[in-house]
Every structure is written in C-alpha cells, then in structure tokens.
C-alpha positions in Angstrom: 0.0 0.0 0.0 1.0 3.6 -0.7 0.2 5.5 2.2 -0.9 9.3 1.7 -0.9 11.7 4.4 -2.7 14.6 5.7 -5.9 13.9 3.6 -7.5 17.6 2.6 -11.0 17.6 1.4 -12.9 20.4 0.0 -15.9 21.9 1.8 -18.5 20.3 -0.2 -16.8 17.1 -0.4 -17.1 17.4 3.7 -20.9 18.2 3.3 -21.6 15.5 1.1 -20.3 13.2 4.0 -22.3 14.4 6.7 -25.1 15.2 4.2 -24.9 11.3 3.5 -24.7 10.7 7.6 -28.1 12.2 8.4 -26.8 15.4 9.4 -28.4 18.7 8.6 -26.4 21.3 6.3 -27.3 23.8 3.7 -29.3 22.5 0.7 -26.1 22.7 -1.9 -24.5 22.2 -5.6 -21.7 21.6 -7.0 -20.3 23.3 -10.4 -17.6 23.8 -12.2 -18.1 26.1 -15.0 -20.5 29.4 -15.2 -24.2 28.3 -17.0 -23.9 25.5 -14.6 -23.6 27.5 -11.6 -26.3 29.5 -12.6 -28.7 26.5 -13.1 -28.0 25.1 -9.5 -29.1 28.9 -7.9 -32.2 28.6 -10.1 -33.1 25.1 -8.7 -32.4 25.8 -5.5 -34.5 28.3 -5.2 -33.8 29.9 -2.4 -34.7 33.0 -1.0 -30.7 33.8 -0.7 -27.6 32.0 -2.5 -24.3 31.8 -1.2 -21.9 31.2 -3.9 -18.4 30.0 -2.8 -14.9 29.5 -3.6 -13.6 25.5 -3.3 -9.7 26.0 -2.6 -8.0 23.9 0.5 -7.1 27.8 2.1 -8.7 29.5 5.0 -9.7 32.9 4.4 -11.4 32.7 0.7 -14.0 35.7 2.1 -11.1 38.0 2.1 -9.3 36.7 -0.6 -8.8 38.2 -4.3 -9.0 36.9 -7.7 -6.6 37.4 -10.4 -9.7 38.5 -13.0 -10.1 41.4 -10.2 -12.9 39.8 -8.3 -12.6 40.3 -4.8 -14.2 37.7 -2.3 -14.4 34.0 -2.7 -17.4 33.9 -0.9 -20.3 36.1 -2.3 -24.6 36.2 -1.2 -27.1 37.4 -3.8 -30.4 36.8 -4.4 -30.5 36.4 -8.0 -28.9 33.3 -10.1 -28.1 35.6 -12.8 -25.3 37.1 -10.4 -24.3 33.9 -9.7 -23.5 32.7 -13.3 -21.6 35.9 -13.5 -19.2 36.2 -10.2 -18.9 31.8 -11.3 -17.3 33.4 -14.3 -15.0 35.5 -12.4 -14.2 32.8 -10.0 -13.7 30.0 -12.1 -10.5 29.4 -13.8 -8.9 32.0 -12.0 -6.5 32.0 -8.8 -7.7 32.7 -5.5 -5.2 34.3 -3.2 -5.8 34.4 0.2 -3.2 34.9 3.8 -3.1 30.6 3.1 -2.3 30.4 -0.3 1.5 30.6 -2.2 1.8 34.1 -3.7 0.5 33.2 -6.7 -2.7 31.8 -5.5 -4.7 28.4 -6.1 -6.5 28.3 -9.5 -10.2 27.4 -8.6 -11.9 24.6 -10.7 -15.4 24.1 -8.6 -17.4 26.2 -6.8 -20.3 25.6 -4.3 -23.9 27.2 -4.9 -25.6 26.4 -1.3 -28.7 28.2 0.2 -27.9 31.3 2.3 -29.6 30.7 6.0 -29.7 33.0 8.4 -28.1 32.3 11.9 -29.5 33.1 15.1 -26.8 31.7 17.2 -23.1 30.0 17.2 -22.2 27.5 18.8 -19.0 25.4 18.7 -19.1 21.5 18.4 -16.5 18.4 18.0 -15.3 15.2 18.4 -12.0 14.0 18.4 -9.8 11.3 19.8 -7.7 12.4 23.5 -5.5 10.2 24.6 -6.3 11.6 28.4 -9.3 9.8 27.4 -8.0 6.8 25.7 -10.3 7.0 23.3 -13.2 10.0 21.6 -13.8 13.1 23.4 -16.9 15.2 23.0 -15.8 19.1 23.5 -18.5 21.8 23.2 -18.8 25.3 23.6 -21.9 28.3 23.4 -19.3 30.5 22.4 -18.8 29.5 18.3 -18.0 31.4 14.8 -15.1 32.0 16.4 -11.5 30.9 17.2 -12.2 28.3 20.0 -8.5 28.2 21.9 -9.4 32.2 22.4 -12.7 30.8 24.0 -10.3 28.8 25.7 -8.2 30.9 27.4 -10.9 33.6 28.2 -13.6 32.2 29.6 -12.3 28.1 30.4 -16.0 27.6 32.0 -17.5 28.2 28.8 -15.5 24.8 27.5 -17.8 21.4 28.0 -16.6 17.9 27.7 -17.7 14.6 27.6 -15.6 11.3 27.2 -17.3 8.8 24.9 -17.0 5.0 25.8 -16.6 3.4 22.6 -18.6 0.3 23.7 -21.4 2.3 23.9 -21.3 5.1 21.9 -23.1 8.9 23.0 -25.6 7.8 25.3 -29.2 10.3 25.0 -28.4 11.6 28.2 -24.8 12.4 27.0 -26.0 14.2 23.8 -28.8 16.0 25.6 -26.6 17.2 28.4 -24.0 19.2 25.7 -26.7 20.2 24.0 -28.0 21.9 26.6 -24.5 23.5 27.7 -24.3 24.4 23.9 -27.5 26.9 24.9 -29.9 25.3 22.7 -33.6 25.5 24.1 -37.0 23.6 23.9 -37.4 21.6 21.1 -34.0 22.6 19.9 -32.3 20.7 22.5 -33.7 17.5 21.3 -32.7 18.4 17.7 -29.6 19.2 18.7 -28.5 16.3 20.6 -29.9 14.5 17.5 -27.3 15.9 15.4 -24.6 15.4 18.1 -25.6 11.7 17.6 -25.3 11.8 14.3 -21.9 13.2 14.0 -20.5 10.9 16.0 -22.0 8.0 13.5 -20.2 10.1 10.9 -17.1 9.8 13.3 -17.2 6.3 13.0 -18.0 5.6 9.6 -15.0 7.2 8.2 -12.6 6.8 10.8 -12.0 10.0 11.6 -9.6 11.2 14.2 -11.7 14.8 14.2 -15.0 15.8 13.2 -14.6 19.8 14.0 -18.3 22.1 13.0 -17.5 25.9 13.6 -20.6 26.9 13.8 -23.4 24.3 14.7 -25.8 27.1 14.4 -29.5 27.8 15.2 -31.6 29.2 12.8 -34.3 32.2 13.1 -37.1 29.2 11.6 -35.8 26.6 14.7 -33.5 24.3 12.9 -30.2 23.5 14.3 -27.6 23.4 11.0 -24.2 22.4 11.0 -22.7 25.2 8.9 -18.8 24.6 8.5 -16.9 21.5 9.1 -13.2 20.6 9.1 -12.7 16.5 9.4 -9.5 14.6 10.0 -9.0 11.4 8.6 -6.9 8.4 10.5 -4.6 7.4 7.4 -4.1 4.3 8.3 -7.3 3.5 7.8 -6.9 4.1 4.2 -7.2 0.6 3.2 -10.9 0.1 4.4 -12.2 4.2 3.4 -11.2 3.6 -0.3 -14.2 6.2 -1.2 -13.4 9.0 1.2 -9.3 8.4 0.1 -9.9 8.8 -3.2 -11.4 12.3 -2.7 -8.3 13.4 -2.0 -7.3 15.9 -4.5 -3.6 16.9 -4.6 -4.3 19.3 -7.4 -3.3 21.9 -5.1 -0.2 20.1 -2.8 3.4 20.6 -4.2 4.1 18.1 -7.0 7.2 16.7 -5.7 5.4 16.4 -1.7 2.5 14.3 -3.8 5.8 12.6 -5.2 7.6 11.7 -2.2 4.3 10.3 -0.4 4.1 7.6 -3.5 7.1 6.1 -1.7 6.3 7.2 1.9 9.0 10.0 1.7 8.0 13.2 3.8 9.0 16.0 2.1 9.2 19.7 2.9 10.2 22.1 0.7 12.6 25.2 1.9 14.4 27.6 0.4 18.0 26.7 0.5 20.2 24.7 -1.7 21.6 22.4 0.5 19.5 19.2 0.2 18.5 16.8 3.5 18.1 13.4 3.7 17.4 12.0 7.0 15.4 9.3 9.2 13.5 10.9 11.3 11.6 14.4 11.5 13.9 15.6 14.9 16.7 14.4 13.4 15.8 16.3 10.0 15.0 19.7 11.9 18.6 19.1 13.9 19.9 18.8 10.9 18.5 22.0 9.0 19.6 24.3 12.2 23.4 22.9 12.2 23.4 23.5 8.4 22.1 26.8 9.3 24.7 26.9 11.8 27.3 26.8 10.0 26.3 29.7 7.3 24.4 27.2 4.7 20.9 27.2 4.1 18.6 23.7 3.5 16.9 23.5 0.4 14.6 21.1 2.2 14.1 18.2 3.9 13.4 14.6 3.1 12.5 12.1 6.1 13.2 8.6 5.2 11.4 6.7 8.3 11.7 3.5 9.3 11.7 0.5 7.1 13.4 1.6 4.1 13.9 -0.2 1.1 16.5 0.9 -1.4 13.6 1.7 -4.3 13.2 4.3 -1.9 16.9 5.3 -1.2 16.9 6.1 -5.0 13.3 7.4 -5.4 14.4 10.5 -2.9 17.8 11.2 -4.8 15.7 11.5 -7.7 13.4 13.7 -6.4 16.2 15.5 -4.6 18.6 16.2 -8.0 15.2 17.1 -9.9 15.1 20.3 -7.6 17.1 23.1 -9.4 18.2 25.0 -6.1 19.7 21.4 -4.8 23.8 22.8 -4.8 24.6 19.9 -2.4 22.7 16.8 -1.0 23.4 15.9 2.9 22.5 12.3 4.2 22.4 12.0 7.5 21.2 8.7 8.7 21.0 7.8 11.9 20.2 3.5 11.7 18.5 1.9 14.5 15.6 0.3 12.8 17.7 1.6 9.7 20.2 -0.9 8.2 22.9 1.8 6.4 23.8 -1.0 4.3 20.6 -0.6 2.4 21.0 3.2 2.7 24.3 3.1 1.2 23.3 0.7 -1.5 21.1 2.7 -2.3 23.1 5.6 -2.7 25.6 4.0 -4.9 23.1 3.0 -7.5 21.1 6.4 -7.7 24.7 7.9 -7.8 25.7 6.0 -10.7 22.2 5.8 -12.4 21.3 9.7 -11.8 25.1 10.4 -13.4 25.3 12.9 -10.0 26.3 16.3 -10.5 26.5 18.2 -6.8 28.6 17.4 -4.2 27.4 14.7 -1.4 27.9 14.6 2.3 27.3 11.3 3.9 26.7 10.5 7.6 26.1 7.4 8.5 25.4 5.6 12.0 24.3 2.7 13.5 23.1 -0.7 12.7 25.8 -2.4 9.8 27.1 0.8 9.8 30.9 -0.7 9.0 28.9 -2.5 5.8 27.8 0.5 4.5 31.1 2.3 4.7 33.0 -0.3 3.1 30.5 0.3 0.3 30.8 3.7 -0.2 34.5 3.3 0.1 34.8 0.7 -2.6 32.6 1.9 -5.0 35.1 4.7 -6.9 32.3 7.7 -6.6 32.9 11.3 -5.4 30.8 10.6 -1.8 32.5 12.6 1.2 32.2 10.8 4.3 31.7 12.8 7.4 32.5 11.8 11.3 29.3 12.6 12.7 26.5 15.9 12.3 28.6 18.5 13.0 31.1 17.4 10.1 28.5 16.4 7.7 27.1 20.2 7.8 30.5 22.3 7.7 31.8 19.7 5.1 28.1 20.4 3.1 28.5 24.2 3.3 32.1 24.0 2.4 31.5 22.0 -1.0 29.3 24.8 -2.2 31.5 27.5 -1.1 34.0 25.9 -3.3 31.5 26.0 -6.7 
C-alpha cells in the first residue's frame, strides 16, 4: 500500500459526508463552469444564494482573484449574479493569507442556500488520549477561534468522554446540547445531530469531526454550517471512497511525489538538500546546516523500514530540484540498516550520473557494511564523522563552486 498523508477535502466534499450521515447542512450544488452555476441557484430556489470559492485555504471571504474579483465567498439573491461572479471565480487564482503568492487556480465552486443564523455554537469530536479514546468538546461560544474561547472564559469549554462500547448515550447528547444553549425543542434536535456526527465519526474513521458553527436558525432548525474533518490514514485501506477524494491538485508536485514512496518532504528555500530518518533528526539537521552559514533546500524524512527503491526514489526527487547545490544524508540506523542506505546511494549515484557534491553521515546498525560500500565503489561521496562534520563539510563543497 501507498500511504498518503494529511488527507484535505474540499468543503463540499465534507458536506456531502455528513449530508450522507443524516446530518443537517445547507441544501447545496456543485459546479464547475459558469451556466452550470447558474442553473444550480435557479433550482435551488432559495430566498438567498451563497456562492463559494472551493480551494483547500482559510480565508477565501477575504481573498482576491486574479480577473479582479474580490471575495471567494459572495450572497445574492439572484442566479443571474451567480453565473456571473462563477465566471470570475472559475478558472482564475484565488489568493488568500493561506495560499503561495501566486494563489490556487479554482476549478469548482459551491452554490448552497444562504440561511440566516441566530446563534453560534461550537461543536467536536476528536480522539484524546487523556481519554483513551473519543472526546466530545462543546462550547456556546462558536464562529469564532475556540483556543481564544479557551483561554478567556475556560468555564465556557464542556466535555464529555465517549465510551466506545457504547457510543453517545441520550443523556450524553442532551446534556452538551444543553451546555451548547440550545432551548426547547431545539435541545432534542440538537442532541440528535450530536448523535449523528459521532455515526459520521465512526464511519470514516475519523480522528476529528470539528463544526464551527453548529448554528440555530431564526425558523428553529439547528444546521451544522462549517466543518473541518480529519481522517486516520491508516485507515486508508478500508475508506477507499473517502481516500480517493483526495485531490492533490493543489499540494506541491514533488510532496505528492515523495508520499508515493512514503517519503515526507518539505520544501525550503536553500540549496543544500537533506536526507534523514527521522523528522527531529531532520529539523537538527536543518539548524546545524544553518549553523554553519548554509541554508537547507529542504528536507526529506526517510522513516523507518526503508527499502532501497526508496533510497533512489528520494535522490531522484532531490537532484530534480534546481536549487539542490549539495545533498546531505544523515542517517541515523536503528531500525535503519545503512547498508541498504548506502546501497542505495551507490546505485542512484551511478544511475542519476550525480552532479553536486554529497555529504554522507552514516550511524548505527551495519554501519561498518555500509562504509565499506561507499568506500569501494570509486564515486565522489564525502564521508563525514558525525552531524557536526557532515554540515561544515556540506556548506564547504558549495563554497567551493
């Protein structure tokens, strides 16, 4: 299996999930091109139409397009408008405080009904280890940034541990509902869609199920309005549906790359390339490269059970980056045998026809087996002592370009 991480889904795709859960959000389309957009505000047929903006950024209200359109999120009353900002929306990049500078072009946009909100409240579920297991947390105070709430008014913060043989008791639900402030028959509503989120919870094996608001409406219907959910990715195997959602249209090319081969890669702007096992050892290595006047270009986390497909995959991806000036391994082998590392090595360094200096570190288990194969195999690898070496020795080679 391939694993993928960090699995982003667009805000309708999120809706469509709890739509298809039983819980209550705006009525909503889908469309991505203008005469379509149009057509979904006419069948609505709603008194108001909210037309928004699908990007994977925060902050699409405030943002601006590059056709001069400002706001990814716009209300009107009249599909004709909708068909037109669609047109200014689609095809165009969003840029917004999340986005690179350049924006995210935006393919698909969301016609929903407009509701008015009475009042915000702030509902989730996630998984707390204090808990061993899912946490209900709940707070009046919503539609807004909830560690604030936190830290201002603590008593405002409910929670409820959930025992996963039994699942949110009715007395359970109806008690946050209440502490959320809903009211009458609200409560019962309410608790109803507490319920129902945690099936949701469940279903897809989420670690989170976050709705900022779970509002109240002036006609007495409790709506979950926005919703952020985590997925557990090891549970990709058995949520093949939800997985294949997953739209990388907008991640960098060569982070969607490096997940193929369960590689974590973060790009930086440097040109001294890191390859480690091992996110501390990887950020220990960027500030000693740092140290030392150089600057990483980025960093590549190996993990634990490497194979060498994988040794060769991240030089690859490493010498495809034209900033790269010098590549730095530093591999620290517990569960790592730097045999296989430095197998690997040799074969991307003779396959990839290497052109910038490289800097190996190696530690650990076999670690005399791996040297004696860099050693013997004739190419231009500079062995270095330990961290401290490898990073003055990396910095060095480029100062000598």
């Amino acid at each position: 299996m391939d694993p993928r991480r960090w699995l982003n889904l667009q805000e309708y795709q999120s809706k469509k999930l709890m739509q298809d859960s039983g819980v209550t959000v705006q009525r909503f389309f889908v469309a991505d091109n203008p005469t379509e957009a149009r057509d979904a505000a006419k069948r609505l047929n709603a008194k108001e139409i909210v037309l928004k903006a699908q990007i994977l950024a925060g902050g699409r209200g405030k943002g601006v397009f590059d056709s001069g359109l400002k706001g990814g999120v716009h209300l009107t009353t009249d599909p004709a408008v909708v068909g037109e900002l669609a047109s200014k929306m689609l095809g165009y990049n969003l840029t917004t405080k999340q986005t690179p500078k350049d924006g995210v072009k935006v393919k698909t946009v969301m016609v929903a009904e407009a509701l008015d909100i009475s009042r915000e409240t702030y509902f989730a579920i996630l998984m707390d280890r204090a808990c061993n297991g899912p946490v209900m947390v709940g707070s009046p105070q919503g539609g807004m940034d909830i560690e604030e709430v936190a830290a201002r008014t603590p008593e405002l913060i409910f929670k409820e541990a959930i025992d996963i043989f039994e699942g949110v008791r009715d007395d359970q639900a109806l008690r946050m509902a209440a502490n959320l402030g809903f009211k009458g028959p609200l409560e019962r509503q309410a608790a109803d869609q507490i319920k129902k989120l945690y099936d949701l919870f469940l279903k897809v094996d989420a670690t989170q199920v976050e709705v900022n608001p779970l509002g109240e409406t002036p006609q007495g219907q409790v709506v979950c309005f926005d919703a952020k959910i985590n997925f557990d990715d090891n549970a990709e195997f058995r949520q093949k549906a939800v997985f294949a959602m997953d739209d990388t249209a907008e991640s960098d090319p060569i982070e969607t790359e490096a997940a193929k081969y369960d590689l974590k890669y973060i790009g930086l702007d440097g040109n001294i390339a890191c390859f480690v096992n091992g996110a501390g050892l990887a950020m220990a290595t960027c500030d000693i490269i740092d140290l030392h006047g150089g600057k990483p270009a980025n960093f590549l986390d190996l993990g634990g059970g490497v194979k060498e497909n994988q040794v060769y995959a991240a030089f690859k991806l490493l010498t495809a980056d034209p900033k790269v000036e010098a590549i730095l391994v530093n591999i620290f082998g517990g569960i790592v045998n730097c045999a296989i590392i430095a197998n690997g090595i040799t074969k991307a360094c003779r396959e990839l026809e290497l052109k910038v200096p490289l800097v190996v570190r190696l530690e650990g288990t076999n670690v005399h087996e791996a040297k004696r194969i860099l050693s013997e195999s004739g190419l231009p690898i500079t062995a270095a002592s330990d961290l401290d070496d490898a990073a003055r020795k990396a910095v060095a080679a480029i100062a000598k370009k």
